[in-house]
LOTORZA-326287 format. One record per residue (C-alpha): residue in one letter; x, y, z. Coordinates in Angstrom, 1 decimal. Example, Ala and Ser with C-alpha at 12.3 -4.5 7.8 and 13.67 -1.06 7.14 Angstrom:
LOTORZA-326287
- rest / east / north / up
- A / 12.3 / -4.5 / 7.8
- S / 13.7 / -1.1 / 7.1
//
This chain:
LOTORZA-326287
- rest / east / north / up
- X / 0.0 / 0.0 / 0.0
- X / 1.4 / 3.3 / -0.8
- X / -1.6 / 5.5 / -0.3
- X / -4.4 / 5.1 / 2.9
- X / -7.7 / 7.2 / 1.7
- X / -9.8 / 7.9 / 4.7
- X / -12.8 / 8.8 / 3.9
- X / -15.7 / 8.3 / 6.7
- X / -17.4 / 10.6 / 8.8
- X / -21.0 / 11.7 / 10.2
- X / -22.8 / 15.0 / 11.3
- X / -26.0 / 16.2 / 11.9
- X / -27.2 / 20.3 / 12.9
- X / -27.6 / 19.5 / 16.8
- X / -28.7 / 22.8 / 18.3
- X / -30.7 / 20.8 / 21.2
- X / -27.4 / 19.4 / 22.0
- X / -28.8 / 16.2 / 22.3
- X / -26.5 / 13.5 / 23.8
- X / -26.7 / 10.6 / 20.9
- X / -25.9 / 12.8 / 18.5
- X / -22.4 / 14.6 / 19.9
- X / -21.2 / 11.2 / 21.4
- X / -22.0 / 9.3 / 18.3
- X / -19.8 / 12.2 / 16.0
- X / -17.0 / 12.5 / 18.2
- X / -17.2 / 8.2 / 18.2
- X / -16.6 / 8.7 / 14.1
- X / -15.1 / 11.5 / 13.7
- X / -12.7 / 11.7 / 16.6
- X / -12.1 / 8.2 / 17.9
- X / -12.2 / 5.9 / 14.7
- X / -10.2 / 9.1 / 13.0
- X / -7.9 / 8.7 / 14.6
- X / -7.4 / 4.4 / 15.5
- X / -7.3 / 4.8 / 11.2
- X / -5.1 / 7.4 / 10.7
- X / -2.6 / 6.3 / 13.3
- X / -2.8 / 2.5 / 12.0
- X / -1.8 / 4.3 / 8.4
- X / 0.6 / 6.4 / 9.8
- X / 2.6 / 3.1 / 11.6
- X / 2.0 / 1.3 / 8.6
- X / 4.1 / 3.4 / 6.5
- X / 6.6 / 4.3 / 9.1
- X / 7.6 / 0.7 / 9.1
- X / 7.2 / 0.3 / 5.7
- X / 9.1 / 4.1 / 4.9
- X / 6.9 / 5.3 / 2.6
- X / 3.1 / 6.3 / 1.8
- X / 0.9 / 9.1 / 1.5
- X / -2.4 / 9.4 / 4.1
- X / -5.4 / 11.5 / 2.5
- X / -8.4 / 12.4 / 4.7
- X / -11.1 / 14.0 / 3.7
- X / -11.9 / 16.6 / 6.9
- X / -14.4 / 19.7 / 6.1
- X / -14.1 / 23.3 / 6.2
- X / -16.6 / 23.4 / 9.3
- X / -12.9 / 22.7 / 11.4
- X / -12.4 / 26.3 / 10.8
- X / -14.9 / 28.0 / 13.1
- X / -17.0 / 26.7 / 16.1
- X / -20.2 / 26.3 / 14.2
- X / -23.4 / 26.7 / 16.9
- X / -26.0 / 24.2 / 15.0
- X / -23.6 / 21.6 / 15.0
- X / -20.7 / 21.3 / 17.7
- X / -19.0 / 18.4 / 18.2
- X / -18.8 / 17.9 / 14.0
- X / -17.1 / 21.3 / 14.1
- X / -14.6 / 20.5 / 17.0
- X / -14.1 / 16.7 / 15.5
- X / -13.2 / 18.7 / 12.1
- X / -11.0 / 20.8 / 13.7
- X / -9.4 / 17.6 / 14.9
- X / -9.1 / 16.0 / 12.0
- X / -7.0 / 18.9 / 10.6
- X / -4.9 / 19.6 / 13.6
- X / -4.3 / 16.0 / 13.5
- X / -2.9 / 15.7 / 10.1
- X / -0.7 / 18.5 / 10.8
- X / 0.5 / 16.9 / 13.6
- X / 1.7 / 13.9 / 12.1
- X / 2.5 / 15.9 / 9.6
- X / 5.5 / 17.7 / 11.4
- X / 6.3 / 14.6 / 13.6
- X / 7.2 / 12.8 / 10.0
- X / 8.8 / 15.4 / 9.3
- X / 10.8 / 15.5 / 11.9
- X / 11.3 / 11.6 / 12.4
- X / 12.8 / 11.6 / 8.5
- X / 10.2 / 9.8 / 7.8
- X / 8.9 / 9.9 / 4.2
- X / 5.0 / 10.2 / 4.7
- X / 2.9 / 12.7 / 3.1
- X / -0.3 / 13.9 / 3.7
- X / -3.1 / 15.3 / 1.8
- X / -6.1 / 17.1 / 4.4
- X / -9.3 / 17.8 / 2.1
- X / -11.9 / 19.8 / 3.0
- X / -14.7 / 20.1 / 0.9
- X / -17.8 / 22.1 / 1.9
- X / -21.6 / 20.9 / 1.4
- X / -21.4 / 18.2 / -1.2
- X / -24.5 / 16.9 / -2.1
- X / -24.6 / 13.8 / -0.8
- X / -26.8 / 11.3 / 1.2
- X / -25.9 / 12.8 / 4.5
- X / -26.8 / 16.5 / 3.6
- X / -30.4 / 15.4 / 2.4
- X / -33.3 / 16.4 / 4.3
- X / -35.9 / 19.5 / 4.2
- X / -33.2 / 21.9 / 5.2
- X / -31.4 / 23.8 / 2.4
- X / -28.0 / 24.2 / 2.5
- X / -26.4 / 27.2 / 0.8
- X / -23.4 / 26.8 / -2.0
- X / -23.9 / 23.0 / -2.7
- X / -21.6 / 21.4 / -4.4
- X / -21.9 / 18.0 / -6.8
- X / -20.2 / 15.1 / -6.3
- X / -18.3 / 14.6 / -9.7
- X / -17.1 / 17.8 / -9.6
- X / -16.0 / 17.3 / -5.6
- X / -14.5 / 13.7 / -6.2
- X / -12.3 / 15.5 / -9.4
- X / -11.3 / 17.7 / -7.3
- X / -9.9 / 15.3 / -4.5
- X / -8.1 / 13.1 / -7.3
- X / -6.4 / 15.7 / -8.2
- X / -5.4 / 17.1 / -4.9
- X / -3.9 / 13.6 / -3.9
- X / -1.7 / 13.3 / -6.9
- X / -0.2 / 17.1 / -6.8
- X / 0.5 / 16.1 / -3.3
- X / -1.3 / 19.5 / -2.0
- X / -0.9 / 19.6 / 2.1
- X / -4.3 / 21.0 / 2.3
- X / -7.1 / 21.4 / -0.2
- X / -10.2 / 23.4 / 0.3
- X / -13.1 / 22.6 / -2.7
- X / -13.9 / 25.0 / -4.2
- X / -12.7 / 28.5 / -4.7
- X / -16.4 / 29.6 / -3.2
- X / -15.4 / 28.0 / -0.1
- X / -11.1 / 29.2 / -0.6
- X / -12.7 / 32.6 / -0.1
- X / -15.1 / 31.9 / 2.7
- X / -12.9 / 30.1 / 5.2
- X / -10.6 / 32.9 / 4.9
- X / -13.0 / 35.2 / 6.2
- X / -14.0 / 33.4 / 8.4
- X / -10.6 / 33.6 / 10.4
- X / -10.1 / 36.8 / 10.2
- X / -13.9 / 37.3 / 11.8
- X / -12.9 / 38.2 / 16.1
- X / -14.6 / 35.8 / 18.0
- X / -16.3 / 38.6 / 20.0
- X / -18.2 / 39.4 / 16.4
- X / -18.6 / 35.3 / 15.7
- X / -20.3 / 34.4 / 18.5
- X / -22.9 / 37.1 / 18.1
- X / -24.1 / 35.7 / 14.2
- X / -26.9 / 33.7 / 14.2
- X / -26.3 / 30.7 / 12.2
//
């Protein structure tokens, strides 16, 4: 194997903060994360070589209100990869690392009556990731819509963020 994909996550708006819902998200997208990526990452330590992909989300940029622990699990995710990122690095080791973040992709898990804003289609998202993984890009944000919002997004103060209503 020369290249792990990791591609598995869940999240739902929770703005009742009910208790199945956060536990069950951090489960996926914190716990199993993380047993996957770090079975990867000793995999091609070993072996001295490979590349680990994960596809995170741009919702690790900000503490989004309607859905908390996907947000901070995101922000894991990338902090995570950048983590083991450097520690390669540092080790000599030759592992690289490729940390997608797409925004909403019209998939399965965004369907539903609510209507989410800038949706993007599958083809074009999956291109996209292909493409990321053989230029070897660190970190890839799809698309340019989403490029743009993210950066605003960390320049907004957090005294200002926590007063929108999302």
């Amino acid at each position: 194997m020369n290249l792990f994909f990791y591609a598995s996550g869940i999240g739902k708006q929770n703005r009742e903060l009910t208790e199945d819902i956060e536990l069950a998200t951090v489960q996926t997208n914190g716990i199993s994360f993380t047993r996957m990526i770090g079975e990867a990452y000793r995999f091609f330590a070993k072996q001295g070589n490979g590349h680990i992909a994960a596809i995170t989300s741009i919702a690790g940029t900000k503490g989004l209100g309607p859905a908390p622990a996907y947000s901070a699990t995101k922000a894991m995710q990338n902090v995570y990869l950048q983590a083991l990122e450097q520690q390669a690095c540092s080790r000599g080791l030759n592992i690289r690392f490729t940390d997608i973040r797409p925004g909403f992709v019209d998939t399965a898990l965004l369907s539903g009556d609510f209507r989410y804003p800038m949706m993007l289609r599958p083809e074009k998202v999956a291109k996209e990731i292909v493409s990321a993984i053989n230029l070897r890009r660190h970190i890839r944000i799809i698309d340019w819509r989403y490029r743009i919002l993210t950066a605003l997004w960390r320049r907004v103060p957090r005294w200002f963020w926590r007063r929108i209503r999302l």
